[in-house]
KOLVEXNU-594816 format. One line per 10 residues: for each residue x, y, z of C-alpha. Coordinates in Angstrom, 2 decimals. Layout:
REM KOLVEXNU-594816
X Y Z  ... $
END
This chain:
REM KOLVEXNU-594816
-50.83 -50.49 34.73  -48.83 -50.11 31.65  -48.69 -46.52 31.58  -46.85 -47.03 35.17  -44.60 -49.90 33.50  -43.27 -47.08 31.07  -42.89 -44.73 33.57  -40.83 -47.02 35.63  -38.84 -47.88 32.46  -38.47 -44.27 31.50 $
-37.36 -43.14 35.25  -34.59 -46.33 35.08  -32.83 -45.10 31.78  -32.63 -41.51 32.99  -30.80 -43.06 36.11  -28.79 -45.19 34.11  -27.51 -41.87 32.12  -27.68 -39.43 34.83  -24.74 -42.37 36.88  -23.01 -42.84 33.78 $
-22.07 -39.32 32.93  -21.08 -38.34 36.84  -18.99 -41.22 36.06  -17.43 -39.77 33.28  -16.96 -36.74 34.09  -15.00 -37.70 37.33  -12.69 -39.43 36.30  -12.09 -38.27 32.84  -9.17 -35.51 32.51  -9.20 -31.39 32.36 $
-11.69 -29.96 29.96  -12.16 -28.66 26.63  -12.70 -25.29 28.01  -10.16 -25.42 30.49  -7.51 -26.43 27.39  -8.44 -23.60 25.28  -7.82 -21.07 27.98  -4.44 -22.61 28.73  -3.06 -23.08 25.63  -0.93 -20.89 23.91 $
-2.19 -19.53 20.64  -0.98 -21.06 17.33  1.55 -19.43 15.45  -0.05 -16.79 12.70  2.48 -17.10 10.22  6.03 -18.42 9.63  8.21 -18.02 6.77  7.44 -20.94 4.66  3.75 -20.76 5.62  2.33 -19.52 2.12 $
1.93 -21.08 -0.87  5.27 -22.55 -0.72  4.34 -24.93 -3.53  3.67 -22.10 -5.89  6.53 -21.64 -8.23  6.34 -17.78 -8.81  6.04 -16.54 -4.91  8.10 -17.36 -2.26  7.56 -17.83 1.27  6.59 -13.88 3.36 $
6.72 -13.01 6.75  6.77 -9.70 8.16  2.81 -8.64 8.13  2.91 -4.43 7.89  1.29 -2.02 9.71  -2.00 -0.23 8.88  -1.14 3.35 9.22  -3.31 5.77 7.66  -2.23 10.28 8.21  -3.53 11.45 5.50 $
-3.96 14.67 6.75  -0.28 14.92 6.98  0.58 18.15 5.62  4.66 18.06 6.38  7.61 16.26 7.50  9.84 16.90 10.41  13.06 15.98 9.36  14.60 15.61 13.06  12.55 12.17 13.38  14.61 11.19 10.39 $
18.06 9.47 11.45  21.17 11.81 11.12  22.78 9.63 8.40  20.31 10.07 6.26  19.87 13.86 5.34  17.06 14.87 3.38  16.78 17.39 0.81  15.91 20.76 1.38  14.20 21.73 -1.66  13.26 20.10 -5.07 $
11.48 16.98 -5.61  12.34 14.06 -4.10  10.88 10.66 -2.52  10.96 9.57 1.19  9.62 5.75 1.88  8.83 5.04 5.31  9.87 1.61 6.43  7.69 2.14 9.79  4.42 3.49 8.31  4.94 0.99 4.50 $
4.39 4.61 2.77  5.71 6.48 0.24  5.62 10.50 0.13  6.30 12.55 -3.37  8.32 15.44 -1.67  8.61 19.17 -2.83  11.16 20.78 -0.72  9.73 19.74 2.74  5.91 19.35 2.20  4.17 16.18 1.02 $
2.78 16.14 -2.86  1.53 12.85 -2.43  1.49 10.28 -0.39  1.14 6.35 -1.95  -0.09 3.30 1.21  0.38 -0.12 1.51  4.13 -0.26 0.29  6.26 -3.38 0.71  9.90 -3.67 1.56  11.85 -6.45 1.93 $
10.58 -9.55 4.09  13.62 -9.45 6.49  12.79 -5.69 7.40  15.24 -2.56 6.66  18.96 -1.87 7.62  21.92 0.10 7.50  23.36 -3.00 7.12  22.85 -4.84 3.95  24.03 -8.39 2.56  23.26 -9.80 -0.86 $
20.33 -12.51 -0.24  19.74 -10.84 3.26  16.05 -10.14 1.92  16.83 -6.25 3.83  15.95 -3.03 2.26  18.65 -0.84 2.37  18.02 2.22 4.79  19.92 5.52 3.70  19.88 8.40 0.55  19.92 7.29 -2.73 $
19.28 8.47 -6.45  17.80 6.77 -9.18  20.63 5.75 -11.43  18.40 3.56 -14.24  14.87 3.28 -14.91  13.44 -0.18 -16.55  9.60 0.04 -18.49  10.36 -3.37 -19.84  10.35 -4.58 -16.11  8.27 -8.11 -14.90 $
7.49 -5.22 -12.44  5.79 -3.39 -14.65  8.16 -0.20 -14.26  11.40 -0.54 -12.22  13.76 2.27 -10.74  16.87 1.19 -10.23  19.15 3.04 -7.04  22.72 3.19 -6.76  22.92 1.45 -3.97  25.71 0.73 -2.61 $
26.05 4.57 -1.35  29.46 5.50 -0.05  27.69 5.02 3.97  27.18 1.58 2.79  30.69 1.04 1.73  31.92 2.42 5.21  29.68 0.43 7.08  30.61 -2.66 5.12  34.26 -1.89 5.60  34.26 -1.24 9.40 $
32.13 -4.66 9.89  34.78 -6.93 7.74  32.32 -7.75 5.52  34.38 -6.06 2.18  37.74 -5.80 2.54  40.01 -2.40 1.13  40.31 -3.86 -2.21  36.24 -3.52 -2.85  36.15 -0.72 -0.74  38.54 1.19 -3.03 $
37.49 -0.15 -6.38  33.45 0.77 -5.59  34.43 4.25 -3.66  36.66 4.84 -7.12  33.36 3.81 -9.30  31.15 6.44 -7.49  33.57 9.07 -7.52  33.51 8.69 -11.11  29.89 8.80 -11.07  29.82 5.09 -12.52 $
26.80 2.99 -10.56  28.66 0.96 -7.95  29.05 -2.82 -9.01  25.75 -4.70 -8.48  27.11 -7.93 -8.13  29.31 -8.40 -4.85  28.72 -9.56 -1.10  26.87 -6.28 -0.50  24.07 -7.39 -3.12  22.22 -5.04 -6.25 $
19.57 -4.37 -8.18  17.57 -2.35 -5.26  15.30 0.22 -6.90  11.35 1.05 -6.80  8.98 -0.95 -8.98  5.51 -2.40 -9.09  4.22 -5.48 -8.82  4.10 -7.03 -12.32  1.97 -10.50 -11.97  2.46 -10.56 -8.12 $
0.13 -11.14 -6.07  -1.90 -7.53 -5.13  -3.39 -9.46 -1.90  -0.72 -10.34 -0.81  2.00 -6.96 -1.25  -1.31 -5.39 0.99  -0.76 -7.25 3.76  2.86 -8.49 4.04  6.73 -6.85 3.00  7.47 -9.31 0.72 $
10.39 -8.31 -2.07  14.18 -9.07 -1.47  14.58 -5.46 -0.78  13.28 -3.41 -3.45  10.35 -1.09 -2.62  7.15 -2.11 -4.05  4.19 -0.37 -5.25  0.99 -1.61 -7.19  0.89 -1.38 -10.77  -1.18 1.70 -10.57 $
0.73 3.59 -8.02  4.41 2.92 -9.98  2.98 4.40 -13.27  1.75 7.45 -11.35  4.37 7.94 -9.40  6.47 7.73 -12.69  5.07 11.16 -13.38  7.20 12.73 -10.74  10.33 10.97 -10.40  13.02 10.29 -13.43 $
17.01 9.53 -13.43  19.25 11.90 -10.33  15.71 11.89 -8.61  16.56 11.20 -4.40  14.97 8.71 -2.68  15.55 8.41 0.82  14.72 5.10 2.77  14.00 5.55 6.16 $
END
């Protein structure tokens, strides 16, 4: 008799439930699974998203590619823009903006090739402001090299180019004053002033202190070309002052 009192009791609370959660479930609203398909996915990054509290790093937030040819044996110069002509022969340095490489260049064949290069977090240009955070796309030559750098080594361009000053011009963004008084500078073969609307101090370096984590994964310098610390002090080897760089 008692072991048909429990059973009784048993069968009554597994009623009880069983009710209660087709009660629930009808008139509670969509679920769970039915949100998470639905929803649209959060945002990965945005530009203040990292470590905005730390006082040496600011915010990042273009994530590169991972492009690996290293079997690449040559460059065909047609794929690179008609404004910026390359070199044919001598040693020289292409970056590629597209693949975040660097190639060591002798005449048209590749020497050596250096991955996981940043550029600047707003992307690259033909069009460059100071403070735009833009590496400047075009054909350059180092004009000062730096071993005292926070970088560890830095190469410094002479950018503005005489394309940049033309561009600049046309747009309204100089007016003929600057454009003379820089186009007069190069001419002379002074380094074009590094302080006006058009911005300065774009060259090739390494990272210094930074953060090696986080030049892998993201462009992340106001529009310098970075390297590692390793890679800038072997790629120091090749390059020196009048050496072209051409940013593509």
């Amino acid at each position: 008799m008692f072991s048909a009192i429990k059973r009784k009791i048993v069968f009554g609370l597994m009623l009880f439930l069983y009710v209660s959660m087709a009660f629930a479930a009808k008139t509670a609203s969509p679920t769970s699974i039915q949100s998470l398909i639905t929803e649209e996915p959060p945002e990965k990054y945005s530009k203040n998203s990292l470590d905005n509290n730390a006082s040496n790093k600011k915010p990042v937030n273009i994530q590169k590619k991972s492009i690996r040819t290293d079997n690449a044996v040559s460059v065909n110069a047609r794929k690179i823009k008609e404004s910026v002509a390359v070199p044919s022969s001598g040693v020289w340095v292409l970056a590629d903006t597209e693949k975040s490489k660097l190639f060591v260049m002798k005449d048209r064949k590749i020497w050596l090739i250096f991955h996981d290069i940043s550029f600047g977090r707003s992307g690259a240009d033909y069009s460059k402001i100071t403070q735009d955070e833009k590496t400047p796309i075009g054909k350059y030559r180092i004009s000062w090299v730096n071993n005292k750098s926070k970088f560890k080594l830095f190469f410094g361009l002479n950018y503005p180019n005489q394309n940049d000053l033309k561009i600049a011009y046309e747009k309204g963004v100089i007016d003929y004053g600057e454009y003379s008084q820089q186009l007069g500078r190069i001419k002379k073969g002074l380094l074009p002033l590094q302080s006006t609307i058009l911005g300065g101090n774009i060259g090739i370096h390494g990272l210094g202190s930074a953060d090696p984590g986080i030049h892998k994964a993201f462009n992340w310098t106001m529009g310098c070309v970075a390297l590692t610390n390793r890679q800038i002090i072997k790629l120091k080897k090749y390059i020196g002052i009048g050496t072209v760089v051409v940013i593509r």
